[in-house]
N, C-alpha and C positions, 0 to 999 in steps of 0.2 A: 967615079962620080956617083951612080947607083950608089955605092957601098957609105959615100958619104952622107948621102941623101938619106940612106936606111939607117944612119946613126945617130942625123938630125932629129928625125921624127919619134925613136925611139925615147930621147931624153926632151923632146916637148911633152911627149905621153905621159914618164914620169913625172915631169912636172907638174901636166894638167892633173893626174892621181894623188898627187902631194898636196894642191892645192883645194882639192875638191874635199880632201879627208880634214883639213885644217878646217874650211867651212862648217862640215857637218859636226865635228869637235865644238866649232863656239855655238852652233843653235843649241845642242843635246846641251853644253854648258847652261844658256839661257832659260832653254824651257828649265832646267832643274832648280835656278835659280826664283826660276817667276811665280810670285805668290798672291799675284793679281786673283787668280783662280785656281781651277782643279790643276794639281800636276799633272805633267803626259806619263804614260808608259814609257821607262826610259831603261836603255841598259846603259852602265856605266863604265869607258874602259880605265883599268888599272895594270898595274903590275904585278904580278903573279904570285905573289904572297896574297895579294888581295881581293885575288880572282873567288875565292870562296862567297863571300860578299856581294863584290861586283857584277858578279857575271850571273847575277839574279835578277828578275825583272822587277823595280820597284814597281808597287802596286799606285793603282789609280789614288787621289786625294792625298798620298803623299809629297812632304816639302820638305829640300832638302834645308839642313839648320848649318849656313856655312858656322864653323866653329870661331871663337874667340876670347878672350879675357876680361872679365867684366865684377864690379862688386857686387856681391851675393851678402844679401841680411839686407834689413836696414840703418839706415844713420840714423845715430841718437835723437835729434829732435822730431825724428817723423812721429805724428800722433798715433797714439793707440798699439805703438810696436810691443815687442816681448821680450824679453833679456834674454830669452832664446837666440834672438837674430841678430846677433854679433855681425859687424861686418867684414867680411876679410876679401880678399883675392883670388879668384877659380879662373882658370881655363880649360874651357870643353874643346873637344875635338867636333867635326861634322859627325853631325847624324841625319838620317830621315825620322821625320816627327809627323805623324795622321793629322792633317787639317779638324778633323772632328774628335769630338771627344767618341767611343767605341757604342752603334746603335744596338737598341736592344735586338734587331734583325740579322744582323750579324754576329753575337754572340750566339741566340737561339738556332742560326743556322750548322755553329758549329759543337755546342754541349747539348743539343736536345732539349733548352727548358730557358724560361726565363723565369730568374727570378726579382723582376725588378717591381715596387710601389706600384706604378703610375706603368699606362699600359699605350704603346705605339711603336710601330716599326723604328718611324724616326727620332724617337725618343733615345736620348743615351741610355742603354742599362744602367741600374744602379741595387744597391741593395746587395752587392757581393764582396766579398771578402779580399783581404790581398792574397790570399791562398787560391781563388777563384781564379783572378787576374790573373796570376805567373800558368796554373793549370790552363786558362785558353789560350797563353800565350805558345804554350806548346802544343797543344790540338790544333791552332790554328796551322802553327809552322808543317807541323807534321802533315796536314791534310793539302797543304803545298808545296809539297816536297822540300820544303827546308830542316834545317838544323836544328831541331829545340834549344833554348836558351839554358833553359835551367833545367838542372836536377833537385826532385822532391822527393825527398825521404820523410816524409810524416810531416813533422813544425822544421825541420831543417831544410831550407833549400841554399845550393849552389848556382852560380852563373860564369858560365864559361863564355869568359867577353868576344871569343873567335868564332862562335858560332853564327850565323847567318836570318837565326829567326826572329821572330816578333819578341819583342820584351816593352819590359816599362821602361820609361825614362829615370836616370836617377836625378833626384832630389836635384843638383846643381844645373845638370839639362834641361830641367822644367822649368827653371826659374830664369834659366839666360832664355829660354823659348817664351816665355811668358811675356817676360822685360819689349824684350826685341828690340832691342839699345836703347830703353827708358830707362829712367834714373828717378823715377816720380813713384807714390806707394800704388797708381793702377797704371797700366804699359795704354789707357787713352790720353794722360798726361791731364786729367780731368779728375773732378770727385766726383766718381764716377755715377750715374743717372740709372735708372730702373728703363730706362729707354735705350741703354749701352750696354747689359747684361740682368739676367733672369737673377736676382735675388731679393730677399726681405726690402721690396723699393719703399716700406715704410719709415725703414733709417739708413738715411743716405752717411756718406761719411761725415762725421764730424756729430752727427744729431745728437750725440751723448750730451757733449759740451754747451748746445744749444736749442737743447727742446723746447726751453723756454722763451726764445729768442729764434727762432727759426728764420727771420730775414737775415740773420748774418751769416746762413749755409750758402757756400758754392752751388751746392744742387740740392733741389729743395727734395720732398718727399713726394715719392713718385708711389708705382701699382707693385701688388702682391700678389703674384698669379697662383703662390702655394700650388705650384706643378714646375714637373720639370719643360723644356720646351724643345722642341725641334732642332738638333746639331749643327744646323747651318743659321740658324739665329744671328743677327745680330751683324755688326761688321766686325771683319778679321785683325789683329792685331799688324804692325808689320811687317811681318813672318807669312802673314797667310792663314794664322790659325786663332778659330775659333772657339769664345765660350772659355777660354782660360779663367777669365771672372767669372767666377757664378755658374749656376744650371746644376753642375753637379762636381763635388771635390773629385780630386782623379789621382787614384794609387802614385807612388812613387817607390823605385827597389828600396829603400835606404831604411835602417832601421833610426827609429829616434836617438839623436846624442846632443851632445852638445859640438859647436862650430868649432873646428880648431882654429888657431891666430894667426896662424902662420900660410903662406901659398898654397896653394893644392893645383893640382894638372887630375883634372878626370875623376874627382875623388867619387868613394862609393858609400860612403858613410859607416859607420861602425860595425865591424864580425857580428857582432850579437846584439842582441836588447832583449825587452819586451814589447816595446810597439814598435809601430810602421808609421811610415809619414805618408800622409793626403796633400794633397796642395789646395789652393785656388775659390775654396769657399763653394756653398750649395745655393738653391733654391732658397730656403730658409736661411740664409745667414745673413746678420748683419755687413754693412760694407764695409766694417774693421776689419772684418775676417777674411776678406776676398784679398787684400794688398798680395801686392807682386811675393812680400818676403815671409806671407804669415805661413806657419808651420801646424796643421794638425793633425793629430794621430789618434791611432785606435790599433788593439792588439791584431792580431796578423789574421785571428780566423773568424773576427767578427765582420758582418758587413753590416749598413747602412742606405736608409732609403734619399739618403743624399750623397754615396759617393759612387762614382764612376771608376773611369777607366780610360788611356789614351796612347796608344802602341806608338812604338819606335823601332824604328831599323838602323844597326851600323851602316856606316856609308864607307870605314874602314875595318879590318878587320881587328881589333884587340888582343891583349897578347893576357894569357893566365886567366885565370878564377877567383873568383869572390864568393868566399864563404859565410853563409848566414845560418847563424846557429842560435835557434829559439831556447830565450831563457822562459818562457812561460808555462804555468805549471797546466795542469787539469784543477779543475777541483768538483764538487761537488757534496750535497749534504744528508744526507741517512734520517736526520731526526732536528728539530730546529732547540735543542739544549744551549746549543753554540751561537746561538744569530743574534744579533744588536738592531734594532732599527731607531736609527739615528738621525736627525729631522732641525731643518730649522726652518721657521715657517712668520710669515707678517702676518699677511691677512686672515689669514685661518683655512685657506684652500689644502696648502701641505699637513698642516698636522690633521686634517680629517681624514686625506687617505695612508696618514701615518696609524690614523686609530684605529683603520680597515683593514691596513695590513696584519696589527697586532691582535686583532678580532682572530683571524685567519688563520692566523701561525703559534700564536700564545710567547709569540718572541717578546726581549727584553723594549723597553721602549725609553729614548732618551733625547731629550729637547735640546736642542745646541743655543745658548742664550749669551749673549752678549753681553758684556759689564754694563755699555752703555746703549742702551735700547734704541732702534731707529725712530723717528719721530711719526706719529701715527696718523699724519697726516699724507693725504696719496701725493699729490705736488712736491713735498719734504723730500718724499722718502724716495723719489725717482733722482733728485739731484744729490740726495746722500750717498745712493747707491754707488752711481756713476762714479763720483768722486774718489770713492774707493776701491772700486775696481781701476779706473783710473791710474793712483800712485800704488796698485798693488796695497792695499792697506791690510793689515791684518787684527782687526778687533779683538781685544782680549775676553777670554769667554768667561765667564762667570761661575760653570759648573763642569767639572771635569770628569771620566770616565777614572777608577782607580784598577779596572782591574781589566783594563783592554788584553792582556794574554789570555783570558779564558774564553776570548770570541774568536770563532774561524770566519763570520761570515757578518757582515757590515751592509745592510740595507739602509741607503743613505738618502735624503732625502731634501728637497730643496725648494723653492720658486726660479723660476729662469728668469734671472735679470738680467737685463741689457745684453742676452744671447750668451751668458755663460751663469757660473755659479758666483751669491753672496758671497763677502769675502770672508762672513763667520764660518763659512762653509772650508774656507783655505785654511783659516785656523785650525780648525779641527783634525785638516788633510796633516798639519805640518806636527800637529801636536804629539801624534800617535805611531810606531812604524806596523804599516801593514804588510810586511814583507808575509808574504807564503798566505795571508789574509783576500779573501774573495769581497771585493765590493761589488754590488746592485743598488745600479742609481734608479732613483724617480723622480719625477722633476713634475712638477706644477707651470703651465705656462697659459698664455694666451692668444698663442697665433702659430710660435716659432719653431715650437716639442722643443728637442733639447740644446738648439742655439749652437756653440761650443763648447758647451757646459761639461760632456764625457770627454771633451780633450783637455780641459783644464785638472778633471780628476786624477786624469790620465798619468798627466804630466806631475802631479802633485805627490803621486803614491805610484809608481813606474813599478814597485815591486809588488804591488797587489794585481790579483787576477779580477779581472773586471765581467762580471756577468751581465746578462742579458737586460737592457733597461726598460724602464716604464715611463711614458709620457702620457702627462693627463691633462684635456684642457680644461683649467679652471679649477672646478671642484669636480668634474668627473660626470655629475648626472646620476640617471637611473641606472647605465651601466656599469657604473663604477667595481662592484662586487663580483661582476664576474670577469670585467678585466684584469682584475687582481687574479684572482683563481689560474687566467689563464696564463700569466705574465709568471704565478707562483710554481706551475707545474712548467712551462719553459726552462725555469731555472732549478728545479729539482730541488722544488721547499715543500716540505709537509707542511698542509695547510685542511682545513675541515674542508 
């Protein structure tokens, strides 16, 4: 009787232990799911191939991204899209994705320096490179005992998907985290407000089409804080995560390509390129540019005072490596025999700091002029613009360069309309090949510096090495002469 008694109680034991671990399995499930708020500290159990991973403690503010299949790009009728954003079929696996975009107090904690614009702990960094981003992605791992992600060899870096540390998100991760099951061009399901994310709240979406008409916007024109803001800003998407719109773009691994058509599971985007892809739109950007699918880039070792950064963790382990092999050159210039400065200008703002430049330099100087002249009227020429950026228009130019092989270096020069470049400007990009050719943009603007204007050049001349740009408001001012000078010797131009 005892011996029975003693074998009853042993298998209620087990069971109350069976029962007890099954509970604490669905809260550790719930808290990693819940994106109400801050994640918990959680360890997660797996199976033993996946213990590498798992058996790490996710960090605070992180949310896990249950994985799924969803379409990546835009559909053809959404306004304002890019023939870029093909739409096709992706399936991501789970990851942990940082609620916040990465603060400048965290980074300086772990590289010693901030280099960001705009100065605050809780400010995201911004103003670093994607070479910056993957390097603290492994300072940081490293300084937590994890696995660094990538290996850097100079402009080449590799990513060993098994390893356990901090990385970027790729391109198609960001965008299903972004979405967070929206199918609309902002994941608020709204056009979207200067009250719903930190950007240009002076052109809400659609304003292109309706400047003149402004009661027929969804959301009217809201504030322009021209600063970046606080990472916990705003309401969270519903993932948990914030500031995906606006505040500051945020690296992604993927080199710029074009979308394949066909399915992908996990993709990583193309071996090699010349740029890098950003996602999600800045402080300065129009809200064309903030959509879930818009795409933009800049070469791998440049940074900017509008992009960020936003870590990720496997939440599985990966199998192999992903090779990125920088097709971008160096360049540089000895003597300015070789340089073009090439300028299309309305009002007269651009060709004055085009005559500064050539004051400077004694470079060649050449006017980009249009067969058929926009109208000199400022009302005209705001709705001509649009228009054509719009259908991608491309104006026929009037006067043509005949002996572009005897330039290495292309000082280009613009007004920033509607947040990117004139489309005389695109003619000129398509006209000429700048392969092995070093362009320096300048841009004339009013509020926005360079808009999307270095991702449209980007994208236009992928074989040119893109140097250090110039943003002027207006006509520049009194100090016009020696921001030149110093923007000249950045970029290693003889200049007086």
């Amino acid at each position: 009787m005892k011996h029975l008694t003693a074998l009853l109680m042993a298998a209620v034991l087990v069971l109350g232990m069976s029962a007890c671990g099954r509970s604490e399995q669905k809260e550790d499930t719930a808290n990693m799911q819940n994106t109400e708020g801050e994640a918990e500290n959680v360890t997660v159990s797996a199976s033993p191939e996946e213990n590498e991973v798992s058996m790490m403690e996710i960090p605070e503010r992180f949310v896990l991204i249950e994985g799924g299949t969803f379409q990546m790009g835009s559909p053809e009728n959404e306004s304002w899209r890019s023939d870029d954003e093909t739409q096709h079929t992706v399936t991501v696996s789970n990851f942990y994705m940082s609620q916040y975009e990465l603060t400048q107090e965290e980074y300086e904690k772990v590289m010693g320096n901030n280099p960001s614009n705009f100065s605050g702990s809780d400010l995201p960094v911004e103003n670093i490179s994607w070479l910056d981003a993957v390097s603290y992605c492994n300072a940081r791992s490293e300084s937590e005992g994890r696995t660094p992600v990538y290996t850097i060899d100079g402009q080449n870096v590799s990513w060993n998907r098994s390893a356990n540390g901090y990385r970027l998100p790729t391109e198609a991760e960001w965008e299903y985290a972004c979405r967070a099951g929206t199918v609309t061009p902002f994941n608020t399901e709204t056009s979207i407000s200067a009250e719903e994310a930190n950007y240009y709240g002076h052109y809400p979406y659609m304003i292109e089409d309706n400047y003149f008409s402004q009661g027929n916007l969804d959301t009217q024109p809201g504030e322009y804080r021209q600063t970046t803001v606080a990472v916990n800003s705003f309401a969270p998407n519903a993932f948990g995560l914030y500031n995906t719109h606006g505040n500051v773009g945020e690296w992604v691994w993927d080199y710029y390509g074009e979308y394949p058509k066909t399915e992908e599971t996990d993709p990583a985007g193309p071996d090699s390129g010349t740029l890098r892809v950003y996602r999600g739109g800045g402080w300065n950007d129009f809200a064309k540019n903030m959509r879930s699918a818009y795409r933009a880039t800049l070469a791998q070792d440049k940074g900017s005072f509008n992009i960020g950064m936003r870590l990720v963790l496997n939440a599985v382990a990966g199998s192999g490596s992903v090779t990125g092999t920088a097709l971008q050159q160096d360049y540089g210039a000895s003597d300015n025999e070789n340089v073009l400065i090439a300028y299309f200008s309305w009002g007269g703002n651009t060709a004055g700091i085009a005559g500064e430049i050539q004051r400077q330099t004694g470079a060649d100087l050449f006017e980009i002029t249009p067969v058929n002249p926009y109208s000199n009227d400022y009302n005209t020429v705001l709705d001509e613009a649009q228009r054509d950026q719009n259908e991608q228009a491309r104006p026929e130019l009037a006067n043509h360069i005949e002996n572009m092989e005897d330039y290495d270096v292309i000082i280009l020069g613009y007004p920033n309309w509607w947040a990117s470049i004139p489309m005389p400007i695109a003619s000129f990009l398509e006209e000429y090949d700048f392969e092995g050719k070093t362009i320096i943009p300048f841009c004339s603007h009013g509020g926005g510096r360079f808009g999307q204007s270095l991702t449209a050049i980007a994208k236009l001349a992928p074989d040119a090495v893109m140097g250090e740009a110039l943003s002027v408001h207006y006509s520049g001012g009194a100090t016009l002469n020696e921001e030149i000078s110093q923007w000249l010797d950045t970029n290693g131009m003889v200049h007086e």
